[in-house]
C-alpha positions in Angstrom: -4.9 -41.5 -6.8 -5.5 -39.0 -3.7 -1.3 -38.4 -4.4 -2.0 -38.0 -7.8 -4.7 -35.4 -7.0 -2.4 -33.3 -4.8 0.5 -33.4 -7.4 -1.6 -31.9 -9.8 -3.4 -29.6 -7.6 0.4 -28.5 -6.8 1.6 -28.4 -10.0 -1.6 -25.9 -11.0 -0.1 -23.9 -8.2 3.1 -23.3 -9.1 1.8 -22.7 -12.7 -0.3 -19.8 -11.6 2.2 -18.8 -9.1 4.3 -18.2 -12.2 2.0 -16.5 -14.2 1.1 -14.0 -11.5 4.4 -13.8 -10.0 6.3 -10.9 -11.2 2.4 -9.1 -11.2 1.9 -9.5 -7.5 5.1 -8.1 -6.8 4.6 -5.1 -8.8 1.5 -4.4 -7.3 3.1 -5.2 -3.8 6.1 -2.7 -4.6 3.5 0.1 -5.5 1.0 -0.9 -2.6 3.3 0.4 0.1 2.2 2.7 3.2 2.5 5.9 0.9 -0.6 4.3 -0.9 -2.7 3.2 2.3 -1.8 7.1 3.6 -2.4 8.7 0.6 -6.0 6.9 -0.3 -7.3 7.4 2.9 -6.5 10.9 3.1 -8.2 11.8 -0.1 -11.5 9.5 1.3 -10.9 11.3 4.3 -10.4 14.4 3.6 -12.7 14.8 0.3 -15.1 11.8 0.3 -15.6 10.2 -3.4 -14.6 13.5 -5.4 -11.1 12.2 -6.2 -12.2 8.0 -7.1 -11.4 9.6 -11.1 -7.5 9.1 -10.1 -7.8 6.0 -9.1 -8.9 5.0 -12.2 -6.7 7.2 -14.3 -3.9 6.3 -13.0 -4.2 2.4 -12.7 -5.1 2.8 -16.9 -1.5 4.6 -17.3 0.3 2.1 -15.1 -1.7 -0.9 -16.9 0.0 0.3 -20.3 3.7 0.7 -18.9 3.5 -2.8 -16.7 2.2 -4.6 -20.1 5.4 -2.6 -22.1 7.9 -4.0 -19.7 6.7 -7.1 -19.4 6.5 -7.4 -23.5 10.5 -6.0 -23.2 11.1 -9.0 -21.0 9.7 -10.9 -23.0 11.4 -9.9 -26.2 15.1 -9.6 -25.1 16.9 -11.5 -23.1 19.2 -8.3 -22.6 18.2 -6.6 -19.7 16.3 -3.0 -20.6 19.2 -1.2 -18.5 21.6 -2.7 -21.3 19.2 -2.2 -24.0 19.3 1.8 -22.9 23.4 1.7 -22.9 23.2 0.4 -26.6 20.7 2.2 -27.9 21.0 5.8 -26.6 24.9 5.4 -25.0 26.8 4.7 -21.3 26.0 8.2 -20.1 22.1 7.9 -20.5 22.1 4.3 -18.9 23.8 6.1 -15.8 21.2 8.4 -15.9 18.7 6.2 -15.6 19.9 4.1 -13.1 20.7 6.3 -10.6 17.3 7.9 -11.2 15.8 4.8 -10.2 18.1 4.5 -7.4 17.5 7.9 -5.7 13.6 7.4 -7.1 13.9 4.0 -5.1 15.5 6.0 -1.8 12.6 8.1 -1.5 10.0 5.2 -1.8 12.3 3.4 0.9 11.7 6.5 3.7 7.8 5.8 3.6 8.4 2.1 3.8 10.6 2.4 7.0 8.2 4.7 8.0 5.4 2.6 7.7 6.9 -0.5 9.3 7.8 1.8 12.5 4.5 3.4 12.9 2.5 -0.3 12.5 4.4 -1.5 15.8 5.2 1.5 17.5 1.7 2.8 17.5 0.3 -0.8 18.4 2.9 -1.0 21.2 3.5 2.2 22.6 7.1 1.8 22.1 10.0 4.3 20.5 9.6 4.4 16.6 13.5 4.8 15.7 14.1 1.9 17.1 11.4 -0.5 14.9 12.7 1.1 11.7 16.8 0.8 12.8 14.9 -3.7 13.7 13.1 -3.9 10.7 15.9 -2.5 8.1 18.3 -5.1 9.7 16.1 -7.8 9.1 15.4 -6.7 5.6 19.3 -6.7 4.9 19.4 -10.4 6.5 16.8 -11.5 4.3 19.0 -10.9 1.4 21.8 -13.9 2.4 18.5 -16.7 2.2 18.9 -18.9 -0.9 16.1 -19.0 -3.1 15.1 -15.2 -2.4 13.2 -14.8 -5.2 10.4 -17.3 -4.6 10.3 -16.2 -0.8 9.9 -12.5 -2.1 6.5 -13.7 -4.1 5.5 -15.8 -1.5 5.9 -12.9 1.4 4.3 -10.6 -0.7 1.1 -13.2 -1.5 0.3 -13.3 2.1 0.6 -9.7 3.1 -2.0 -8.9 -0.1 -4.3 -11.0 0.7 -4.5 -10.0 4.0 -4.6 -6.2 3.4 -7.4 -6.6 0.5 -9.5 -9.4 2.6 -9.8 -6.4 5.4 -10.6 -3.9 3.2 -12.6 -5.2 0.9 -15.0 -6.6 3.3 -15.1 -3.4 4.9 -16.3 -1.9 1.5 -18.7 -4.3 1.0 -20.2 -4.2 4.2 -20.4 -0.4 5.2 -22.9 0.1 1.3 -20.8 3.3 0.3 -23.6 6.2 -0.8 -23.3 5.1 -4.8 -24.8 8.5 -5.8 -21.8 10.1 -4.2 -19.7 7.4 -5.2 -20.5 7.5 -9.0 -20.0 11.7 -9.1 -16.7 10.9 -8.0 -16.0 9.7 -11.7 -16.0 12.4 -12.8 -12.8 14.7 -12.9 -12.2 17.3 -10.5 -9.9 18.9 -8.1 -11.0 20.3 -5.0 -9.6 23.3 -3.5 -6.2 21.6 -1.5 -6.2 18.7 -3.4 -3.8 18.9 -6.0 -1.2 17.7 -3.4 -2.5 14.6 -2.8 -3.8 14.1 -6.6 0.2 14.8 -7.6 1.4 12.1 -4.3 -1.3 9.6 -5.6 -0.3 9.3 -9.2 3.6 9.5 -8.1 2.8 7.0 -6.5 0.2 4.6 -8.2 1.5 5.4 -11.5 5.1 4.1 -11.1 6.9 3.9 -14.4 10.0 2.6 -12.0 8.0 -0.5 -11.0 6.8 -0.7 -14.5 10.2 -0.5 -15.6 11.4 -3.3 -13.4 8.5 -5.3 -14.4 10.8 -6.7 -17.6 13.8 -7.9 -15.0 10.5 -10.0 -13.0 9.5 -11.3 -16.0 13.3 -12.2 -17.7 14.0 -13.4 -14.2 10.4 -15.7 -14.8 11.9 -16.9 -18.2 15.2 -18.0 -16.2 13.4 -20.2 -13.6 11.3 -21.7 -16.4 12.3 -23.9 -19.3 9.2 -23.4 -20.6 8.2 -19.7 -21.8 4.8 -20.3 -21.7 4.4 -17.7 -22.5 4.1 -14.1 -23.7 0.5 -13.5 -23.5 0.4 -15.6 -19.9 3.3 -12.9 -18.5 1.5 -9.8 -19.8 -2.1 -11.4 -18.3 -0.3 -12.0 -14.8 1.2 -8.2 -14.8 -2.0 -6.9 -16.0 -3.9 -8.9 -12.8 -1.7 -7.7 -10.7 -2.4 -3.8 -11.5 -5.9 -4.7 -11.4 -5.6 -5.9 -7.8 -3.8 -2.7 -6.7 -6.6 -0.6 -8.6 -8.9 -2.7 -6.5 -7.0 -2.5 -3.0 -6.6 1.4 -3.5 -10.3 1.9 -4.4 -11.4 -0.1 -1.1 -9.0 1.4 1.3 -10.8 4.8 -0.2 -14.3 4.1 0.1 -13.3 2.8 3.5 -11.8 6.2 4.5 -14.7 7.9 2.5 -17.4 6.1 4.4 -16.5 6.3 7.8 -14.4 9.0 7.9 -14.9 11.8 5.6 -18.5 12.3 7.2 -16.5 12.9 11.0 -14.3 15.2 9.8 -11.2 13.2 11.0 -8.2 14.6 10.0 -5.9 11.8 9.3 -2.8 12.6 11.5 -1.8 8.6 13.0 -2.0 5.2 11.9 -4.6 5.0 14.6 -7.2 7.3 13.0 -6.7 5.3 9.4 -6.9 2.5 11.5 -10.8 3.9 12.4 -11.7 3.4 8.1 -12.5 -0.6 9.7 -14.3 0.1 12.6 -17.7 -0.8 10.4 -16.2 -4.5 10.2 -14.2 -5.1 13.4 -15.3 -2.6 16.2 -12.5 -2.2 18.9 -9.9 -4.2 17.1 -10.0 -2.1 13.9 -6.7 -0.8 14.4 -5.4 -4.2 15.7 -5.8 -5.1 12.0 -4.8 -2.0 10.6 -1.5 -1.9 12.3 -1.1 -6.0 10.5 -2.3 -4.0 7.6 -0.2 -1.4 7.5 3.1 -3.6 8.4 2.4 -6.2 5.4 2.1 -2.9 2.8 5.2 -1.9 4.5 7.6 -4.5 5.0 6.9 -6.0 1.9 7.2 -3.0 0.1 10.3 -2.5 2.3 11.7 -5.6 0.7 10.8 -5.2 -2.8 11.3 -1.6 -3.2 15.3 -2.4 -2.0 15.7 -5.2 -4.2 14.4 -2.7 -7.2 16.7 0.0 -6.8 19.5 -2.1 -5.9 19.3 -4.5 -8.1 19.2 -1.9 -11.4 21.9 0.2 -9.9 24.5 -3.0 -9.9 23.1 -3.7 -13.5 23.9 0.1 -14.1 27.7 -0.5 -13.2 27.9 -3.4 -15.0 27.7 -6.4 -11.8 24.1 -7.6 -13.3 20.8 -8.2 -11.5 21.4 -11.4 -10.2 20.8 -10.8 -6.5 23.1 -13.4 -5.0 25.8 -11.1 -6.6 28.0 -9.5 -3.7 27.9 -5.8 -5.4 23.9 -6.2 -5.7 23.7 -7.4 -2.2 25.6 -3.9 -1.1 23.1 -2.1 -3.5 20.4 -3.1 -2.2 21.6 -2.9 1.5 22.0 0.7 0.8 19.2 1.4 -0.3 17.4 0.6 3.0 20.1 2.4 4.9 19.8 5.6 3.3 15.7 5.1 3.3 15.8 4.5 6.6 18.6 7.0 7.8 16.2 9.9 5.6 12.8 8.2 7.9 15.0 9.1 11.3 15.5 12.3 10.7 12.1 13.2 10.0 10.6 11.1 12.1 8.6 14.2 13.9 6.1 14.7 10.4 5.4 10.9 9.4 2.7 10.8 7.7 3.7 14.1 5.9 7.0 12.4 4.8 5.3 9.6 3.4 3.0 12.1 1.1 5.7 14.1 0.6 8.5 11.3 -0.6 5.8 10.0 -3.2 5.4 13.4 -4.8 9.0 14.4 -5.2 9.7 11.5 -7.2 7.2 12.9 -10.1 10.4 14.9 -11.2 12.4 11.9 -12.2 9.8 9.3 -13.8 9.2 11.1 -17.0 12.7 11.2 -18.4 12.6 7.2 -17.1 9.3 7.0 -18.5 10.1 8.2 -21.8 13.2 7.0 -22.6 11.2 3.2 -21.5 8.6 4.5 -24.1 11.2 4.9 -27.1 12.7 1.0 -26.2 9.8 0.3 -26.7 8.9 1.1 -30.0 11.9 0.5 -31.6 10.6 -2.9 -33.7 14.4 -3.6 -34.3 14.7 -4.9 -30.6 10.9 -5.8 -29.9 9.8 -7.8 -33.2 6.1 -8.1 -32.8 6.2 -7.0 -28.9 6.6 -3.7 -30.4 4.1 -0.8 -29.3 0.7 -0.9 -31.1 -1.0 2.1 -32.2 -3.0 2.6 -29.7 -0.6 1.7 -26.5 1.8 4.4 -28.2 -1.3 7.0 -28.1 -1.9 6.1 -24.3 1.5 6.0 -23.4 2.3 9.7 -25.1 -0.9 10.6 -22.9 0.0 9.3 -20.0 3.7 10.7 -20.2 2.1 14.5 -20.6 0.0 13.8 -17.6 3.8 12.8 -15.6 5.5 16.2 -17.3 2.3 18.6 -16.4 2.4 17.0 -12.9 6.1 17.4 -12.7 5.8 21.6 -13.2 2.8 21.9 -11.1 4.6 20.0 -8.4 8.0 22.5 -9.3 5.3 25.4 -8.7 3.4 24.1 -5.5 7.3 23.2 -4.3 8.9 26.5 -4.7 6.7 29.2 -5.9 3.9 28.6 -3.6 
């Protein structure tokens, strides 16, 4: 009986595990260091006013995760071959690469991350953590069943980073006045960088376009679909748990310190958002913190942009293929080569990585829209109404970003 029992409680498990799968590591991909820097810079640095974003942008990337996880579930093509049919070879390239040099940039604040967690906790050289931890990264790709140790990885470090935060939140009673007036839109003098980095970053269209390879990959493992409306409810969970992790980790900053005036500058001072919870050894778990966001975003961030540029030149997704290995390899060689030579303004890289990428996403973005909506190649997974009206808002929100960042870039 008591075998029985465990059986079942195993096989509810794996059942969930499969549901929420390809969700987690979506929201792990987008929870990286650039999103633990960025948050608790705007709590730092302007209390509650900019909570709005959150929430704006977690409502955009809600409607793009649920459109590629409804193209994963429709075709069995992947949506890198449905571009190639649909609008021609050229476009698919495009595309591709887009995400490849969109992943690149990603891949500097991970390395970055992952250095400054154990250099800053040890005292030792930075360089030489992100040269360690991009070598073990690449290693990682020769284990068998990668896949399910990438969901598993990812699981743990989550839990971890939103157990710490969140109790933080909870126990530190932010001031809800303040907290509530921070719903409502506006930008403070300065903060437009940080708004633009934030929803770079948080509203990825490129891990909401590789949401529909997570979930075709979930259809692959399973012989039972399950289906549809279980894969869109484990993507939309997992947004919902990165809305949640970024809100804490900014109320965190907001609370303790916004009202100190600390200008956020190391891993150490973010590190001081937990002091309300765990005294002295705030950091301590900061640093864990910071790694998990970062290795695992490390990981999955590589496996993104490699794996849809080898389905761009025609070697598939599949990443026990030799082509997608290299792929993927480079992407957390060139990441990590861009992290060493800038390795003087890390924290600054990290903001500044996130909000170059805001040129690239709308083309992805759009042309991911257009897919689709085309009820040729998504039946009754088609856009609705109202997803297309949020979607066409929520692409004009990337495009106005896009030219402010152009002018704050080069103009300013």
């Amino acid at each position: 009986m008591e075998q029985q029992h465990n059986t079942s409680k195993n096989s509810l498990a794996k059942r969930w595990l499969s549901i929420l799968g390809p969700g987690i590591i979506t929201a792990a991909l987008v929870f990286g260091p650039s999103k633990m820097t960025i948050t608790s810079k705007m709590g730092a640095d302007y209390g509650f006013a900019l909570t709005w974003i959150i929430v704006v942008a977690i409502s955009f990337m809600m409607v793009f995760t649920n459109m590629g996880a409804r193209i994963g579930i429709a075709r069995d093509e992947s949506l890198l071959t449905l571009i190639r049919n649909k609008f021609g070879k050229p476009t698919s390239i495009i595309i591709g690469l887009g995400i490849f040099l969109v992943a690149t940039s990603f891949q500097s604040g991970n390395a970055t991350g992952v250095s400054l967690s154990v250099s800053e906790a040890t005292g030792s050289d930075p360089k030489m953590w992100i040269v360690v931890f991009n070598v073990i990264g690449i290693l990682l790709l020769f284990f068998k069943s990668f896949y399910v140790l990438l969901e598993k990885l990812m699981l743990a470090l989550i839990i971890i980073m939103l157990f710490a935060f969140l109790s933080t939140a909870v126990m530190i009673q932010p001031a809800w006045a303040d907290l509530a007036a921070g719903f409502i839109p506006s930008i403070p003098p300065g903060s437009i960088g940080l708004v633009i980095a934030f929803t770079a970053s948080c509203f990825s269209i490129v891990g909401a376009f590789y949401q529909s390879y997570l979930v075709q990959s979930r259809k692959k493992l399973s012989a039972n679909t399950e289906t549809a409306q279980r894969q869109i409810l484990g993507s939309r969970v997992g947004i919902f748990i990165l809305g949640i992790m970024s809100a804490a980790v900014m109320v965190c900053a907001a609370n303790t310190l916004h009202p100190q005036g600390v200008k956020l500058n190391s891993a150490a001072e973010m590190g001081k958002a937990l002091e309300p919870l765990l005294g002295s050894y705030a950091s301590h778990l900061f640093y864990i913190g910071l790694f998990g966001a970062s290795f695992s975003s490390l990981i999955g961030n590589a496996v993104l942009g490699g794996s849809l540029l080898g389905d761009t030149f025609g070697y598939g997704n599949n990443l026990n293929h030799p082509m997608v290995k290299l792929f993927i390899s480079l992407v957390m060689i060139f990441g990590s080569a861009i992290a060493l030579i800038f390795n003087g303004l890390p924290l600054e890289l990290i903001v500044f990585a996130q909000s170059i990428t805001i040129f690239l996403v709308p083309i992805i973005g759009v042309v991911m829209f257009l897919i689709a909506n085309d009820k040729g190649l998504m039946g009754d997974q088609s856009n609705k109404p109202l997803t297309k009206i949020w979607a066409i808002l929520g692409l004009l929100i990337l495009i106005t970003l896009a030219f402010s960042n152009l002018y704050n870039l080069l103009l300013k």
